[in-house]
Legacy VTK file of the C-alpha trace (Angstrom):
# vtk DataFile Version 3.0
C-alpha trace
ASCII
DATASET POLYDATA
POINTS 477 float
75.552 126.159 57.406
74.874 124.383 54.122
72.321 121.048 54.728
74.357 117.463 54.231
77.443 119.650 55.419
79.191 116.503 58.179
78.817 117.103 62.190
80.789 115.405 64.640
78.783 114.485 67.923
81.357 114.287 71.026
79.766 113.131 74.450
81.945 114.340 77.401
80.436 112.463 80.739
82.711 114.573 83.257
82.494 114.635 87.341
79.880 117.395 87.293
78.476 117.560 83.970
76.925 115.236 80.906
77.601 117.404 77.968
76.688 116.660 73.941
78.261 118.981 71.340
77.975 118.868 67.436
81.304 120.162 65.689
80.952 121.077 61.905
83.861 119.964 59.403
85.879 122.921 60.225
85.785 122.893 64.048
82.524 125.157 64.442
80.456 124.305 67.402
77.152 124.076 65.927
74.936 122.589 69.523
75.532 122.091 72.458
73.452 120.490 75.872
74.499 120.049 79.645
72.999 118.098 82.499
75.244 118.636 85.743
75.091 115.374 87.868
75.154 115.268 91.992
78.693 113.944 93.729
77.861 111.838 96.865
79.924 111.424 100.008
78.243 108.662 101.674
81.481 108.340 103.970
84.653 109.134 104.805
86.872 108.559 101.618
84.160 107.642 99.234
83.072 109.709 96.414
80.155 108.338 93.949
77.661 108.745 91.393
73.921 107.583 91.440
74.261 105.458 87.876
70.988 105.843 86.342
71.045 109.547 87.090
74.449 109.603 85.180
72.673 107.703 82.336
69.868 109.816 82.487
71.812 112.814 82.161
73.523 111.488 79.356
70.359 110.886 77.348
69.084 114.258 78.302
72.097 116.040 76.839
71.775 113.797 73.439
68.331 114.950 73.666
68.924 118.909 73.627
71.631 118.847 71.077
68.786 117.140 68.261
66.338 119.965 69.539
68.799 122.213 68.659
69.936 120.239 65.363
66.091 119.249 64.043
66.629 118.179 60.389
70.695 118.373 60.703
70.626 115.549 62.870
70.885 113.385 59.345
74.032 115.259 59.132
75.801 113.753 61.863
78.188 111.557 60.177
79.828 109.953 63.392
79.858 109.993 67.115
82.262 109.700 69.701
82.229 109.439 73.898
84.858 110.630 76.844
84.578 109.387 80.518
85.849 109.934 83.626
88.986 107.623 83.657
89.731 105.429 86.768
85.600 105.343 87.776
83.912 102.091 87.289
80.197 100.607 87.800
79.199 96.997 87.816
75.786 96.008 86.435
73.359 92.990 84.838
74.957 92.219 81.547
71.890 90.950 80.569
69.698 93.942 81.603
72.121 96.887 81.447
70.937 97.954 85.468
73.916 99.089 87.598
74.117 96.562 90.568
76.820 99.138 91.932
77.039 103.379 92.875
79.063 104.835 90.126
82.482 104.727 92.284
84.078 107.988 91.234
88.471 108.273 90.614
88.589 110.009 93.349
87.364 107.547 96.020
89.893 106.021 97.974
87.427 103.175 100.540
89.992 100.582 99.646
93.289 102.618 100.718
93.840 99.881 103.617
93.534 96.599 101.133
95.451 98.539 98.932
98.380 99.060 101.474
98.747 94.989 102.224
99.834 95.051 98.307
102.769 97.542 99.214
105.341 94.257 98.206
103.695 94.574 94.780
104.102 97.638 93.851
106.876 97.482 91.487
105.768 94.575 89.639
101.969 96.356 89.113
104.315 99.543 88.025
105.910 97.724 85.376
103.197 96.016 83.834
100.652 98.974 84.153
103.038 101.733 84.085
100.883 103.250 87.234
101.487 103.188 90.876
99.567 100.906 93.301
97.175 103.350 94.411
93.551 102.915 95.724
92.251 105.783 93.157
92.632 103.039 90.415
89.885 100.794 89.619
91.164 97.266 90.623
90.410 97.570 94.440
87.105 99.518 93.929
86.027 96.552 91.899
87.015 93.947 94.284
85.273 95.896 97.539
82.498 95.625 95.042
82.723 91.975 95.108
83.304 91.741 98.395
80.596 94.032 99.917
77.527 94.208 97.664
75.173 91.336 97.518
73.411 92.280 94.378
77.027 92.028 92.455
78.014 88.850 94.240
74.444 87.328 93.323
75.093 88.461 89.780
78.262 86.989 89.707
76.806 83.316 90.655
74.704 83.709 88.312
76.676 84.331 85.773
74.837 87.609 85.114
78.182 90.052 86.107
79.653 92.826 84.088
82.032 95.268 85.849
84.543 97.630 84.259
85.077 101.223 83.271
82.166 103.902 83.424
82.616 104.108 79.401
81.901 100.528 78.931
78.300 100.798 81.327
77.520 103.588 79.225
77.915 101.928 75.900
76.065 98.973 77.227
73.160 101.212 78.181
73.043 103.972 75.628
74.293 102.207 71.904
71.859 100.230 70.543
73.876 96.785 70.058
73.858 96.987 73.930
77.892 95.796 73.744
80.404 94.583 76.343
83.828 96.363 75.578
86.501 98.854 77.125
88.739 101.182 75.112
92.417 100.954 76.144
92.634 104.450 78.142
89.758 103.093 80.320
90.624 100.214 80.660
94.431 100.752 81.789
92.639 102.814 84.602
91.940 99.729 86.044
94.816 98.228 87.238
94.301 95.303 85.964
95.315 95.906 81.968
98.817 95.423 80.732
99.973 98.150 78.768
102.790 96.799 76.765
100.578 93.551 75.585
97.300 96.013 75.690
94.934 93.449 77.319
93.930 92.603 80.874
96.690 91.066 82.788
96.246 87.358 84.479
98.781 88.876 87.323
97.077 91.613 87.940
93.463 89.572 87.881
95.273 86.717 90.021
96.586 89.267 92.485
93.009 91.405 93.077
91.096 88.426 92.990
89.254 89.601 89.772
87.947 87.329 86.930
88.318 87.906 83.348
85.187 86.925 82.238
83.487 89.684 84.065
85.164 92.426 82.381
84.532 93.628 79.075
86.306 92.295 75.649
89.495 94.849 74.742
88.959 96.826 72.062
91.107 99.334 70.075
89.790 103.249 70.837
89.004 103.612 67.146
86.209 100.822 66.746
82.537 100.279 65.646
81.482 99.879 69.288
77.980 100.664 67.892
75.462 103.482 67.202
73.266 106.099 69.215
69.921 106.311 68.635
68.924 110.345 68.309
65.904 111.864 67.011
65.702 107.741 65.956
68.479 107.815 63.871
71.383 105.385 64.075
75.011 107.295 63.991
77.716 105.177 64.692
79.905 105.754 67.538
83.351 105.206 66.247
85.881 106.475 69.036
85.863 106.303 72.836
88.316 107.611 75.284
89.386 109.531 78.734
88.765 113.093 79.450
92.367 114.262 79.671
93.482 112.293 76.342
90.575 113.368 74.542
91.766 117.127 75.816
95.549 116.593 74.445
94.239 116.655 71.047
91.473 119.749 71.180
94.201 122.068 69.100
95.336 119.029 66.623
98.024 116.481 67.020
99.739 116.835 70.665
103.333 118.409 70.357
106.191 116.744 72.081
107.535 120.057 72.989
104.657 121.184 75.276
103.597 120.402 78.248
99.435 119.930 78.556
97.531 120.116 81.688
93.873 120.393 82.413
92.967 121.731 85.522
89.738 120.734 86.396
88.331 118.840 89.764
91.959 117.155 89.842
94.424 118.603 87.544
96.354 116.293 84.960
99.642 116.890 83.725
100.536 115.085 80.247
103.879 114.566 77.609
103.685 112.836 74.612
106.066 109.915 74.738
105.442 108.278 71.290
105.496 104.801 70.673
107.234 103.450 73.791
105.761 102.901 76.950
107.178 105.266 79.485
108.726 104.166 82.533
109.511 107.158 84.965
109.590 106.752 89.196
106.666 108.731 90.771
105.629 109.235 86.967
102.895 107.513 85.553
102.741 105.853 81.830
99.660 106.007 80.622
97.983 104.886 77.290
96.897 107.964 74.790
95.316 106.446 71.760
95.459 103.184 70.076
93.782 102.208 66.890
94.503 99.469 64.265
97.803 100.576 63.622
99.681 101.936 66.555
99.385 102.839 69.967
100.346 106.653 71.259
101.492 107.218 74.902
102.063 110.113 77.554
104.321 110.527 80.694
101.185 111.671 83.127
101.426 113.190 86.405
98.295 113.586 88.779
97.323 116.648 91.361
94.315 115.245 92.868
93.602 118.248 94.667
92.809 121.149 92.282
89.001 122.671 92.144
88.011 119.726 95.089
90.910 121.749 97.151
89.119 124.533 96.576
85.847 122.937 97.673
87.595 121.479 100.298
88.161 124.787 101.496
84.942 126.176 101.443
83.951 123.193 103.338
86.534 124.412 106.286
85.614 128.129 106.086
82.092 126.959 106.361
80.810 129.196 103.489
79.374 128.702 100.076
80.968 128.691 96.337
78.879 131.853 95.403
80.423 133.719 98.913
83.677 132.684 97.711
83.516 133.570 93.976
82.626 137.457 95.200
85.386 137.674 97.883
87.726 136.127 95.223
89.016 139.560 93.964
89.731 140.919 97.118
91.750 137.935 98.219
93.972 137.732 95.065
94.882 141.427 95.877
95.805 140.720 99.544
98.887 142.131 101.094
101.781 139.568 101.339
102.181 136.659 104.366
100.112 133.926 102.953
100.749 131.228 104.766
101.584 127.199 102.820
99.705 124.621 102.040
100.535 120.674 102.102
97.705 119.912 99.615
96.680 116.242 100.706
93.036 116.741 99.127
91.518 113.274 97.707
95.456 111.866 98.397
98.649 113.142 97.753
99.106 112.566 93.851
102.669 112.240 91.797
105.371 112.131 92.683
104.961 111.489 95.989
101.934 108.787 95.808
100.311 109.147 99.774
96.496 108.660 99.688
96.501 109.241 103.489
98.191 112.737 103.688
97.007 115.339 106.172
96.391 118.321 104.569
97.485 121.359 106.661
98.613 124.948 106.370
102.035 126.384 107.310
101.401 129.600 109.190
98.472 131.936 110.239
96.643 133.526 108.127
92.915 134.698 107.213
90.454 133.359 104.916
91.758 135.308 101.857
95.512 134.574 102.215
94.247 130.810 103.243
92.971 130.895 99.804
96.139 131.930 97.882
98.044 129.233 99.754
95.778 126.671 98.110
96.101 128.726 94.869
99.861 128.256 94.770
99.621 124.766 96.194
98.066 123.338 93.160
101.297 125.487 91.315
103.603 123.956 93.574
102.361 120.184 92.767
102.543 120.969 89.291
105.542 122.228 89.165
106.939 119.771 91.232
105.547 117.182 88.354
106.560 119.206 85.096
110.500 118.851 86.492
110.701 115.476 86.722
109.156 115.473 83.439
111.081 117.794 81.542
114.377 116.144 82.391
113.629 113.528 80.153
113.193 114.064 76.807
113.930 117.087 74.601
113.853 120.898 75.369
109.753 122.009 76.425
109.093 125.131 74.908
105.270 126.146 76.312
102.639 124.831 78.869
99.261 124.247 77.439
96.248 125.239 80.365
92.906 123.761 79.856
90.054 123.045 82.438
87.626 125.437 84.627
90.886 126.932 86.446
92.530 127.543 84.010
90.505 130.607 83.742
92.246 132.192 86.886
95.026 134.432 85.436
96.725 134.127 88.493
97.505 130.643 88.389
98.926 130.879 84.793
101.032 133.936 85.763
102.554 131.795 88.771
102.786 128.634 86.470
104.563 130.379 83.972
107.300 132.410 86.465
108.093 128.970 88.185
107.983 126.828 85.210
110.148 129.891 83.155
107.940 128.918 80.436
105.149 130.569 78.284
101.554 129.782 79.943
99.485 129.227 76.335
95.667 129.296 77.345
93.642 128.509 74.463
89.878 130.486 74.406
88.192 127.267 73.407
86.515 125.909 76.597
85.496 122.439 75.625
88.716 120.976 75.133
87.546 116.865 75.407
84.740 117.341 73.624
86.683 119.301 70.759
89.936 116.396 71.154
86.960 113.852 70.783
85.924 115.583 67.544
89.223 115.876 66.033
89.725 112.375 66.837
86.502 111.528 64.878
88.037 112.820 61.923
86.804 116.166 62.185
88.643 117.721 58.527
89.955 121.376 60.176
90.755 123.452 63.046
88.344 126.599 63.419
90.408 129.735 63.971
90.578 129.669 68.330
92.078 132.636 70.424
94.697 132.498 73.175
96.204 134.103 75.762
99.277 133.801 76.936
101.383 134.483 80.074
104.853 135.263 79.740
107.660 134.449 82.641
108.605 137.137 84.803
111.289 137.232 88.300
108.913 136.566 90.795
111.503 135.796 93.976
109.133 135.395 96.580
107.499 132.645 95.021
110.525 130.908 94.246
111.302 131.910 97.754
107.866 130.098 98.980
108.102 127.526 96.335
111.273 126.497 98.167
110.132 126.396 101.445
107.132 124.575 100.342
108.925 121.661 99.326
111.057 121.601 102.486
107.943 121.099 104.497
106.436 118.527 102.051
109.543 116.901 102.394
109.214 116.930 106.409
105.581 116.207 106.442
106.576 112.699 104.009
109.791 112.059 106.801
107.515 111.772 109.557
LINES 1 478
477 0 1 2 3 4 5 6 7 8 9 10 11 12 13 14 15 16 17 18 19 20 21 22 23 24 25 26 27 28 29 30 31 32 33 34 35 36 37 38 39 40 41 42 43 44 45 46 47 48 49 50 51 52 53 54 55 56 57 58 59 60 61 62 63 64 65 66 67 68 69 70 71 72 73 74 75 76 77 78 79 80 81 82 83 84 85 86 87 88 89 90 91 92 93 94 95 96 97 98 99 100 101 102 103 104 105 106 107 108 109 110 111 112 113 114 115 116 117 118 119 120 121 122 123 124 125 126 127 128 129 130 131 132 133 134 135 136 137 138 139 140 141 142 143 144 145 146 147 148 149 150 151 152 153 154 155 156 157 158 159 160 161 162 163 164 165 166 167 168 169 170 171 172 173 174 175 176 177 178 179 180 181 182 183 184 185 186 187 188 189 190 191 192 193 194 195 196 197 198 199 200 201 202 203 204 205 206 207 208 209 210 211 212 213 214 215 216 217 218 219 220 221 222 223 224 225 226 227 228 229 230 231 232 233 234 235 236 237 238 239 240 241 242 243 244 245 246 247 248 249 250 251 252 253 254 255 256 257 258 259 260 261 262 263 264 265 266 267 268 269 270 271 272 273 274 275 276 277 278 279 280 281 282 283 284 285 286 287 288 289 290 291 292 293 294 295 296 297 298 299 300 301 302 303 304 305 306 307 308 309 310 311 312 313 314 315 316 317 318 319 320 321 322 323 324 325 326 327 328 329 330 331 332 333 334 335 336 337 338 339 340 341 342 343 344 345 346 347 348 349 350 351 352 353 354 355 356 357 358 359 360 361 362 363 364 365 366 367 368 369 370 371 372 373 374 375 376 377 378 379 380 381 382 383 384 385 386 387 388 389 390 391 392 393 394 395 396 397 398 399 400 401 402 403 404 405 406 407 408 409 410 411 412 413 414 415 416 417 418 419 420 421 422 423 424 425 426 427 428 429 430 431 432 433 434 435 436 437 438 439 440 441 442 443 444 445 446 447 448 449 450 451 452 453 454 455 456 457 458 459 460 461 462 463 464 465 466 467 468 469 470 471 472 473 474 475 476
């Protein structure tokens, strides 16, 4: 690669991983540097992050992509970060040290507050275009108010910042140290009004949540700052969530495809346009805003995806490595597997239950157990992609990105429920290389696919219907 030639620096700060990667012009990856982080379950419902690991882990990754770089680091022309969405931190605004765990999206300690809000519910839907749920921000924020001494101190003395997981890193890792949130962050909250794209006096008036603790709204295309590396200064221009970051990995989203990321939870997104969305047991969510317009999606959420599969390793009682070599022989097992109700970190969209038993239909060993969790995450999505494709015009393909999207098996089953092509692009970093095309990253490197075509398969469709008769029992009761 010619020197002076621009990079593009995209920091992805994901659930299990801090990663830094350096894109040329034309869509190259040029570095690359990962530091996993540890999850913590301290309780029952509660899922979190030690924050100055996460920091730390952050830095590190910086740190091995200008080893890699050396004298190309001058080349990096702009930088640009995606977060976890719906995970938020409270810390010294003078000091930048975290006075609170990292609370992760999928912790759900304030489920019972968030239940005496049930008469709300439509009013938070219409100004937030997301359902009253506890994996949102708003009530993790206020349990932080309510239960840590260290934030309430901070708050009396005027010392509190609390927000998005974004916004603690910028305020630790740019140099200018500043206080802001991005709209996709920040409408992970709760507390942010999505039409007027600012925080929401209701919303603050209804949690019990200040303004002046949160930080100042910004658009996602702003000079939030710069990043010191190998002690230069590269401005950080653009900062996002994962799964909009991951919409635009292949170029501008199309609004005839269907994108989903299957990762710890798996995310199901349509490009709306201009409009804020406004679909029951749908979610309308936020995609990009900059000086001149604001993009949104129709989202739908499967919480339980790769943490189902955890979730059953934790039940079988054995470890990720047994079940990654027992894998093969379970995805060839002999028919009977049994159903799953897949309540893992709460029952997502459409249905919106964060306290839903997750149980199997039917008897069955380990390896058929497994399938049924397999083709429980395709039943949720499916369940999600038709209330979304009776909407707008005619969807022509599903785009898979995300860890599990790398099991054929899922994409076969997608694609013969769905009836549409399963398009599974090779490139694995897809936030990191949305972040860089968002950065203004000139081309689109030649990347692979594979793709899975429909096929008659009527003893899923068979399953797939008897699936959602029990979901729709287990929700009567």
């Amino acid at each position: 690669m010619p020197r002076h030639a621009p990079l593009f620096l995209a920091l992805d700060q994901g659930g299990h991983a801090s990663r830094a990667l350096v894109f040329d012009a034309g869509g190259k990856l040029v570095a690359a540097a990962e530091k996993r982080i540890a999850t913590r379950h301290p309780a029952a419902h509660r899922v979190e992050h030690d924050p100055e690991a996460l920091l730390a882990s952050v830095r590190q990754a910086c740190r091995g992509v200008a080893r890699q770089l050396g004298p190309r680091v001058a080349d990096i022309r702009r930088a640009g970060l995606a977060t976890q969405r719906s995970t938020i931190v409270c810390w010294d605004r003078s000091t930048g040290h975290a006075l609170s765990p990292v609370i992760s999206w999928q912790d759900r300690r304030a489920a019972r507050y968030v239940q005496t809000l049930a008469p709300h519910a439509a009013r938070v839907h219409r100004i937030t275009g997301l359902v009253l749920s506890a994996h949102y921000g708003a009530s993790k924020l206020r349990w932080c108010l309510k239960k840590l001494r260290a934030v309430r101190r901070a708050r009396q003395q005027q010392r509190l910042a609390a927000g998005p997981l974004a916004s603690f890193i910028l305020a630790n890792l740019l140099v200018e140290k500043p206080l802001v949130a991005d709209p996709v962050n920040a409408s992970r909250t709760l507390l942010w009004d999505y039409r007027a794209r600012t925080w929401s006096p209701e919303l603050l008036a209804l949690f019990g949540i200040r303004e002046e603790i949160l930080p100042r709204c910004v658009p996602n295309q702003h000079a939030f700052g710069h990043v010191l590396l190998a002690n230069r200064r590269i401005p950080l221009t653009v900062v996002t969530g994962d799964q909009p970051a991951a919409l635009f990995a292949q170029g501008p989203p199309r609004t005839d495809s269907i994108y989903i990321n299957l990762g710890t939870g798996a995310f199901i997104q349509r490009l709306h346009g201009s409009q804020p969305p406004r679909v029951a047991g749908l979610l309308g969510s936020v995609l990009w805003q900059d000086q001149a317009r604001a993009l949104y999606v129709l989202e739908g959420t499967v919480n339980g995806a790769a943490s189902a599969l955890a979730w059953l390793r934790r039940q079988l009682g054995i470890s990720e490595k047994l079940m990654l070599k027992n894998m093969p022989g379970w995805l060839a097992s002999e028919p009977g597997v049994p159903l799953f109700l897949n309540g893992v970190s709460g029952l997502g969209s459409p249905y919106w239950q964060a306290d839903f038993r997750s149980r199997f239909i039917g008897r069955a060993d380990r390896g058929n157990k497994f399938l049924a969790v397999i083709e429980s995450i395709v039943f949720l999505l499916c369940t999600n992609l038709e209330n979304m494709r009776a909407r707008q015009a005619p969807l022509r393909r599903i785009v898979v990105t995300g860890g599990l999207a790398n099991r054929g098996e899922i994409c076969q089953s997608l694609a013969d429920l769905s009836g549409l092509p399963v398009i599974r692009p090779e490139e694995h970093e897809a936030t990191a290389r949305g972040v860089a095309v968002l950065l203004g990253m000139l081309g689109l490197s030649e990347t692979r696919h594979s793709v899975w075509r429909p096929q008659t398969n009527p003893p899923l469709r068979q399953r797939y219907a008897r699936w959602q008769a029990e979901m729709r029992r287990a929700l009567s009761r």
